[in-house]
C-alpha positions in Angstrom: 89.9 92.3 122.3 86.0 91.9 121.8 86.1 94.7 119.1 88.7 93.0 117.5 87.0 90.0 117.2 83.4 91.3 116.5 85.4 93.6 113.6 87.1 90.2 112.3 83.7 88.4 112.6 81.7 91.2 110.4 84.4 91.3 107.8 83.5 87.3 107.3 79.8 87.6 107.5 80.1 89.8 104.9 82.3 88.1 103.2 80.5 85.3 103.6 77.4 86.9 102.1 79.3 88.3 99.2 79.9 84.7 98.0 76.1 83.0 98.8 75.7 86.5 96.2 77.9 85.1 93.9 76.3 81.6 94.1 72.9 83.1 93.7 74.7 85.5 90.5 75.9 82.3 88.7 73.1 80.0 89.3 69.8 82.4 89.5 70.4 85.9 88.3 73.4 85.7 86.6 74.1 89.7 86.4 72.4 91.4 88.9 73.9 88.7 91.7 77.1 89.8 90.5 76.4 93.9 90.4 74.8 93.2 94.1 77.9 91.3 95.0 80.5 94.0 94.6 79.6 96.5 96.5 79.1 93.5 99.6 83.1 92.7 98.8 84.0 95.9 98.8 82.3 96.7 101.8 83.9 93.5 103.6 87.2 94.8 102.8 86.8 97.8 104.1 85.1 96.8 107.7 88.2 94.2 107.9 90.6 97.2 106.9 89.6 99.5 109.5 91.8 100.5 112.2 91.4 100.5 115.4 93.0 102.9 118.1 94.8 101.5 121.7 91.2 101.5 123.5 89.9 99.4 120.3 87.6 101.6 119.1 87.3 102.2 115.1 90.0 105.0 114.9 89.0 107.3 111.3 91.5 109.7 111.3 
C-alpha cells in the first residue's frame, strides 16, 4: 500500500509542478514555460500510469 500511495503522491507533485510551469509560461516566459511544461505532464502521466505487480513493485513488462 505505501508504493501505491508514494506512486499516487509523485504523479501529483509532478503534476503539480507542471502547472506552477504553466503559471510561470503565461505570466514570465511565455514560451519556454510552456515547452518546459510538457515534457513535466507527460512525465506525470506516465509515473501515475505505471503498473504495479501483487508485491507493489513498478511491474515493466
Amino acid at each position: 500500500m505505501p508504493q501505491k500511495i508514494s506512486k499516487l503522491f509523485l504523479a501529483s507533485l509532478m503534476l503539480a509542478a507542471a502547472i506552477a510551469l504553466i503559471i510561470i509560461g503565461v505570466t514570465l516566459l511565455p514560451v519556454f514555460g510552456f515547452i518546459l511544461a510538457l515534457p513535466v505532464i507527460a512525465l506525470s502521466f506516465y509515473i501515475y500510469s505505471l503498473h504495479l505487480n501483487d508485491r507493489c513493485e513498478i511491474d515493466l513488462s
